[in-house]
N, C-alpha and C positions, 0 to 999 in steps of 0.2 A: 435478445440480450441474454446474458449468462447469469445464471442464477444460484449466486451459490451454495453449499449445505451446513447445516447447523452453524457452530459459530464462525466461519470464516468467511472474508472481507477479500473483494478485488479492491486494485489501489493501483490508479496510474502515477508512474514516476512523473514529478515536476523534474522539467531543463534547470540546470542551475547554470550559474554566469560562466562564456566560456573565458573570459578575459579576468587576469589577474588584477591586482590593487594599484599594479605599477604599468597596466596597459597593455603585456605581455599575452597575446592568445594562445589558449591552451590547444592544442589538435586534440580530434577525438579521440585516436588511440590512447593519448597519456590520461585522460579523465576517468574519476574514478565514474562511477554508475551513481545518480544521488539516493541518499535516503529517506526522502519523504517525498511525499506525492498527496491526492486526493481518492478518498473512499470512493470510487463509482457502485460498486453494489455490497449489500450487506445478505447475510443469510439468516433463517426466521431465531437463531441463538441457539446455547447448547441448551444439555439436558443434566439434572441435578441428579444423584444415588434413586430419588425418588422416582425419578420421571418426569418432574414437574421443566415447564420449559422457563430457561431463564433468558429475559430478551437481552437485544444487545442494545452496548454503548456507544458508539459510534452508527453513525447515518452517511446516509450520501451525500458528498460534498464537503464532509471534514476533512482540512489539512491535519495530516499524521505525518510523525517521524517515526519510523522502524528501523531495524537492527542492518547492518551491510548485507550480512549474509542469510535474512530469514527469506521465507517467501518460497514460490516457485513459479519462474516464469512462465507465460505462458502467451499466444497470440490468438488474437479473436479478431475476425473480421482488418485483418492487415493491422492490429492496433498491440503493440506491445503493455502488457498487463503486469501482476502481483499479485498472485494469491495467497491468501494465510490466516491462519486463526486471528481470530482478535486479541487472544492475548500477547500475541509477537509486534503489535503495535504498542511503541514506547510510551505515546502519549499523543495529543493533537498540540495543534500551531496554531493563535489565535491572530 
């Protein structure tokens, strides 16, 4: 598995609904990419002016919402991914 460094976070994208409110399916070319997913792996957190290490907030398994455009894709073992600081995650989903 991938491991990643200091404060940054892999995150699988959650499928959201292809079908609209009125029944309507969306094709995959017109959907946008969703914004929130699940933390799969965390990295051991940043590092302060000092050096001291600050852990991280987020674990594996927390639903997060991030930004459209943050992240960098990236594939592992056939599996489409999201890597990115922890600070480019808006917040979790409870």
């Amino acid at each position: 598995m991938f491991k990643p460094l200091l404060d940054r976070v892999v995150i699988k994208r959650t499928e959201e609904e292809n079908r609209t409110a009125g029944g309507i399916i969306i094709p995959d070319t017109a959907k946008e990419k969703p914004s929130q997913g699940v933390v799969v792996a965390i990295g051991p957190g940043g590092r302060d002016e000092a050096g001291k290490l600050i852990p991280m907030t987020l674990k594996a398994g927390d639903k997060v919402l991030f930004g459209k455009w943050t992240g960098t894709e990236i594939k592992i073992d056939g599996e489409d991914l999201l890597i990115m600081k922890e600070s480019d995650v808006l917040g979790t989903l409870e």
